[in-house]
C-alpha positions as MATLAB code, in Angstrom:
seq = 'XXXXXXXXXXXXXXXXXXXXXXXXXXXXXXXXXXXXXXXXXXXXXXXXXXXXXXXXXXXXXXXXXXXXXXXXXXXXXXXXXXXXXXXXXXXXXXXXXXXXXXXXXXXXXXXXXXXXXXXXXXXXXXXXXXXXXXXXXXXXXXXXXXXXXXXXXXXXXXXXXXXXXXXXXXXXXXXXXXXXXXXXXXXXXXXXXXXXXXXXXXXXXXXXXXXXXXXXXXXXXXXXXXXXXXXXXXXXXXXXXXXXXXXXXXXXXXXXXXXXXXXXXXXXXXXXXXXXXXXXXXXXXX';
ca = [
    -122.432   65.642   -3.084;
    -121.734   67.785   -5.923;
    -121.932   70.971   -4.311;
    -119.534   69.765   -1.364;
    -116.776   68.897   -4.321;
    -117.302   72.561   -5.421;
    -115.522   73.297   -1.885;
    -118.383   76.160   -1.342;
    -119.689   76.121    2.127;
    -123.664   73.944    1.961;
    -126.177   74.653    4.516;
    -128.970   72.097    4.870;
    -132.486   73.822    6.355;
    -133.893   70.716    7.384;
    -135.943   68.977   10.797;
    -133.094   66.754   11.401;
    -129.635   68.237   11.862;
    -128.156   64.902   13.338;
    -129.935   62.727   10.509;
    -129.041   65.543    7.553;
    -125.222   65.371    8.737;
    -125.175   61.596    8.868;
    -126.672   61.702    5.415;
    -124.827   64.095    3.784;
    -121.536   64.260    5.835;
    -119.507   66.486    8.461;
    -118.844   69.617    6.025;
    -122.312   69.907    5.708;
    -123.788   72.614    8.215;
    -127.045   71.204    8.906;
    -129.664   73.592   11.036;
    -133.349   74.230   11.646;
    -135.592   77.500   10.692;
    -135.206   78.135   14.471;
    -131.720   78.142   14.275;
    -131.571   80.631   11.487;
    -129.467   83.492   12.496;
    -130.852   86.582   11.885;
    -129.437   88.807    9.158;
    -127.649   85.341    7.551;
    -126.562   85.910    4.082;
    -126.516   83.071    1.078;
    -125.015   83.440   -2.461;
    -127.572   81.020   -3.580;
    -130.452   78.791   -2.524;
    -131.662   75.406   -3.572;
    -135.223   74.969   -2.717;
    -136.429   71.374   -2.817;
    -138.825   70.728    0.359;
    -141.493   68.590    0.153;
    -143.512   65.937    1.702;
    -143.741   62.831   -0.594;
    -146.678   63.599   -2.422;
    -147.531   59.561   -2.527;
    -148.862   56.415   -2.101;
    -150.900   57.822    0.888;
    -154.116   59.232    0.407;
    -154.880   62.521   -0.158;
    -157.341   63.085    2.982;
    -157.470   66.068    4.742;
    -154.693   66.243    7.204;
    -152.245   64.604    4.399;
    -153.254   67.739    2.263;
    -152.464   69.810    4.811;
    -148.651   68.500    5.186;
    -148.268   68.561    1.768;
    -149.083   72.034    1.876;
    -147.108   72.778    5.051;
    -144.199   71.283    3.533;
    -143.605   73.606    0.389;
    -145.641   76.561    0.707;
    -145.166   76.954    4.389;
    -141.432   75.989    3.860;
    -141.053   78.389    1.288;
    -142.797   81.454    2.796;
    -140.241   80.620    5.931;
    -137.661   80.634    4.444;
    -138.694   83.613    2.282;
    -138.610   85.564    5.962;
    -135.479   84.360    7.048;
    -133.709   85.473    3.321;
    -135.436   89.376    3.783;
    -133.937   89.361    7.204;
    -130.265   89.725    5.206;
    -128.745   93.320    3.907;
    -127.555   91.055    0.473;
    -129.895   88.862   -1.155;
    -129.305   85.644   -3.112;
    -127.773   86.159   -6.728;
    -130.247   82.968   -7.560;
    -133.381   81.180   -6.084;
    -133.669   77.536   -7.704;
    -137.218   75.935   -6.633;
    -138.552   72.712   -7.371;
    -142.081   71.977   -8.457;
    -143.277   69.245  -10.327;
    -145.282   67.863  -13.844;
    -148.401   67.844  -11.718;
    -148.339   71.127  -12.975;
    -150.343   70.725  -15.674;
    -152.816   68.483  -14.392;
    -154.111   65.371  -15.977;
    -154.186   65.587  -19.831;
    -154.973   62.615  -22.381;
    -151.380   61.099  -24.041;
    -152.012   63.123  -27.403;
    -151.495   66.662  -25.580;
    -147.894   67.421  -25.846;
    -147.181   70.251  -22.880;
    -144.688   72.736  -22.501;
    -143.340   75.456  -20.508;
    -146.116   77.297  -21.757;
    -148.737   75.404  -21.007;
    -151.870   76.092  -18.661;
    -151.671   75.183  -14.952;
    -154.290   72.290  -14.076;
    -157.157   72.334  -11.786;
    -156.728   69.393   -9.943;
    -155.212   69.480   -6.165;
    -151.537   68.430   -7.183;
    -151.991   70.950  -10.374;
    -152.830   73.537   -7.562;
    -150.152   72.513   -4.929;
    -147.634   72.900   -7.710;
    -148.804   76.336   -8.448;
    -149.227   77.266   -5.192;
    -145.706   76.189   -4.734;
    -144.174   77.926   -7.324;
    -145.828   81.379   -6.702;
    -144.678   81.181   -3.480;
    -141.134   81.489   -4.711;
    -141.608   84.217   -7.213;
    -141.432   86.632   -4.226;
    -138.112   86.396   -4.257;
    -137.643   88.196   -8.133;
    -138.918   91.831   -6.543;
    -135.531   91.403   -4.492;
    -133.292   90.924   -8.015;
    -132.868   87.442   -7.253;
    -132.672   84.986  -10.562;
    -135.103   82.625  -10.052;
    -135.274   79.563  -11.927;
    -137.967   76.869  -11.442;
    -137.628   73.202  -12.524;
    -140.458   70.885  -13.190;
    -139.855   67.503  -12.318;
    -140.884   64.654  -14.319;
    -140.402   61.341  -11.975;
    -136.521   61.376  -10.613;
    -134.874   58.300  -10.982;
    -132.268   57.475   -8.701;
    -131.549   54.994   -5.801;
    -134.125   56.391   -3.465;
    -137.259   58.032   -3.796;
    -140.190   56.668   -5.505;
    -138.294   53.937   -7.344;
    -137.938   51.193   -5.266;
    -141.289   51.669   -4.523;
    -142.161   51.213   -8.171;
    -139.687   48.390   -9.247;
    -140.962   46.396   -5.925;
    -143.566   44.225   -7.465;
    -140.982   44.053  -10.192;
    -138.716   42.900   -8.402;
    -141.159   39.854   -6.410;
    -142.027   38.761  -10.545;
    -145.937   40.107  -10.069;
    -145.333   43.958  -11.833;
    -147.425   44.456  -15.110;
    -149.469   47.074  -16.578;
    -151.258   49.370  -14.272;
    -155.115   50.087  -15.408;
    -154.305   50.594  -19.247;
    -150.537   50.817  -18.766;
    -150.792   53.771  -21.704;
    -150.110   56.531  -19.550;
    -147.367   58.991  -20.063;
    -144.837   58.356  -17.590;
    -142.135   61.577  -17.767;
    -138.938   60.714  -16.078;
    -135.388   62.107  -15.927;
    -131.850   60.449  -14.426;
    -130.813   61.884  -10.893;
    -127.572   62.683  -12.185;
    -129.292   65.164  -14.843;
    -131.181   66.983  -12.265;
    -127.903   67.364  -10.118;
    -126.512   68.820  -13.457;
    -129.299   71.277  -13.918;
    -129.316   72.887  -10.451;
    -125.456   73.082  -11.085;
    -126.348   74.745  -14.322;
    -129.172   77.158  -12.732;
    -126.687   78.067  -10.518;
    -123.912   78.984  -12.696;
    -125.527   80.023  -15.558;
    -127.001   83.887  -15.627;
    -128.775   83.017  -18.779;
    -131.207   80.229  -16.821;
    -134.164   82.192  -16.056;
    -137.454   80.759  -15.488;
    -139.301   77.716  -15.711;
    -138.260   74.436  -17.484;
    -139.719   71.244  -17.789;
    -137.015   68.521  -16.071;
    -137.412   65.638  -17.702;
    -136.016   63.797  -20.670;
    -136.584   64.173  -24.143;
    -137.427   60.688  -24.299;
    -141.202   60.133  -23.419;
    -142.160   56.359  -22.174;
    -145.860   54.745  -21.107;
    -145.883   53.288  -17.590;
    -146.377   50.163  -19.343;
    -142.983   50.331  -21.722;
    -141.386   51.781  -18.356;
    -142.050   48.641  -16.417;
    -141.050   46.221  -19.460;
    -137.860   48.154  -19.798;
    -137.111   47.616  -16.011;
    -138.235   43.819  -15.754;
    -135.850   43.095  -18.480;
    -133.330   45.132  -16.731;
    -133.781   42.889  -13.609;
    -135.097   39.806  -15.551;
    -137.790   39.233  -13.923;
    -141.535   39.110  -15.488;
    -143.904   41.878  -16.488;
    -147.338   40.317  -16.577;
    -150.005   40.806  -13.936;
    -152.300   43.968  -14.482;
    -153.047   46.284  -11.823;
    -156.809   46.870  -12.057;
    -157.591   51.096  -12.319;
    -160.698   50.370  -10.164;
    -158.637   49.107   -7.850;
    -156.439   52.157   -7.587;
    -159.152   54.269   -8.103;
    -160.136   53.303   -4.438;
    -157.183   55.525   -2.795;
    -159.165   58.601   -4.039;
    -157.500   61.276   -6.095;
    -154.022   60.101   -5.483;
    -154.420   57.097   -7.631;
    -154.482   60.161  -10.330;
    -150.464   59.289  -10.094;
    -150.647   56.173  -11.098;
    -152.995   55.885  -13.645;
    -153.084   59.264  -15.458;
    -150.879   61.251  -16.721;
    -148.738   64.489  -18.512;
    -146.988   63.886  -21.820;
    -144.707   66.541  -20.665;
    -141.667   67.441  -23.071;
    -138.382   69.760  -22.060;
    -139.145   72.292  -24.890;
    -136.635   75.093  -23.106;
    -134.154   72.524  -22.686;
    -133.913   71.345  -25.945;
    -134.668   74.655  -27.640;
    -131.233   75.837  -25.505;
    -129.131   72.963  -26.390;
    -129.317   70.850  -23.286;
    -127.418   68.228  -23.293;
    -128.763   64.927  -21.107;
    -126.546   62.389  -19.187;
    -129.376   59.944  -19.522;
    -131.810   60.250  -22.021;
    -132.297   56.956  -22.745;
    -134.731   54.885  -20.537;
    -132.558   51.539  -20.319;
    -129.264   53.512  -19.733;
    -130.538   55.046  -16.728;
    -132.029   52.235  -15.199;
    -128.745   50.233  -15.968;
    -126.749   52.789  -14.412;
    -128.856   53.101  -10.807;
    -129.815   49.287  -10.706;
    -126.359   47.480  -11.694;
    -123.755   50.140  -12.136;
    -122.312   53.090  -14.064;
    -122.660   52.528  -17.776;
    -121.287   54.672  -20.741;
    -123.806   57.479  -21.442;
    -124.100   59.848  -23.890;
    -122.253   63.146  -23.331;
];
């Protein structure tokens, strides 16, 4: 854990103190919002809750914890922060390329592009204002927008699955935009969010190097040498109700800040990545 080899003291807000500490290890201090001490002080917080936002449908109830988990997570931990005399120095949140909502591949979106209308378009701006609370305290906030995080849990495994059993292939036109970025660069971002008083506001996380679901899922049979041939029908999909929006639509989302600042990836290249989570640590760019 990065932050651990930093030798600064981590706290983990979480459900599962046992399960967190197995996870992450002893040094971690793992507790739950009704554990928080009142008046507790942090130099810093790292604000990534969130139910997994797929495969299951979107029906009421699964709204509801998707909600629950990010909005209400933030706004509780929002109450527990104002309890301190000393507020953080910085606030980094997570939100996500749903953001924009769904968009055609020939729209190129930025930072400065308009929120979406659709429910994961809302949730993510929902989530985010949420967390601009904290700025009336003089707390830095900086918000990154994930693209799809690659890395050795997650949704991968999920998607390399029918890779992996030699039926993946296309799903509906295979032409979607499919915005990624490497684990490791998203570690090195929060690091840099973190340390850096010049980060200040939103960027898009994910790499400079845009891919289609379908070139994704070539890229990652060869990988694994295993075929890329059987279709996944969009009707088909279309059947889970607006989740399915995941999987067949999607953002051509580029990291405007982050290049315009001189960002440097660990993985911005597609096969390097997948190389380096699915057979080992490869040589990549620096």
């Amino acid at each position: 854990m990065a932050l651990r080899q930093r030798r600064v003291r981590v706290v983990a807000l979480t459900r599962d103190p046992v399960a967190c500490k197995q996870r992450l290890g002893p040094e971690v201090e793992a507790i739950t919002l009704a554990h928080w001490a009142e008046g507790r002080q942090f130099d810093a917080v790292v604000n990534l809750a969130g139910a997994q936002i797929a495969p299951m449908p979107w029906t009421r109830g699964r709204r509801e914890t998707l909600i629950a988990s990010r909005i209400g997570t933030t706004e509780n931990l929002l109450q527990r922060i104002a309890t301190a005399d000393k507020s953080p120095q910085v606030w980094v949140q997570a939100s996500a390329v749903g953001y924009y909502g769904v968009h055609d591949a020939v729209v190129t979106l930025t930072e400065r592009s308009a929120q979406g209308n659709d429910f994961a378009a809302r949730l993510c701006g929902d989530w985010e204002a949420s967390a601009t609370k904290i700025e009336a305290a003089g707390t830095r906030l900086c918000t990154l927008r994930l693209g799809l995080v690659l890395g050795p849990g997650g949704a991968l495994p999920g998607l390399l699955l029918p890779i992996r059993l030699g039926i993946g292939g296309p799903v509906g036109s295979g032409k979607q935009p499919f915005p990624w970025i490497h684990i490791d660069d998203v570690v090195s971002l929060i690091l840099e969010c973190l340390d850096n008083p010049a980060r200040v506001g939103t960027y898009n996380a994910v790499s400079p190097q845009m891919h289609t679901q379908s070139s994704f899922g070539r890229c990652a049979a060869t990988i694994l040498s295993r075929p890329f041939w059987l279709a996944a029908p969009a009707f088909l999909l279309r059947l889970l109700g607006e989740v399915s929006q995941l999987f067949l639509d999607g953002q051509h989302v580029v990291p405007d800040r982050l290049l315009r600042e001189g960002w440097v990836w660990r993985f911005p290249d597609l096969s390097e990545a997948l190389i380096n989570i699915l057979t080992g640590p490869v040589s990549a760019q620096k």
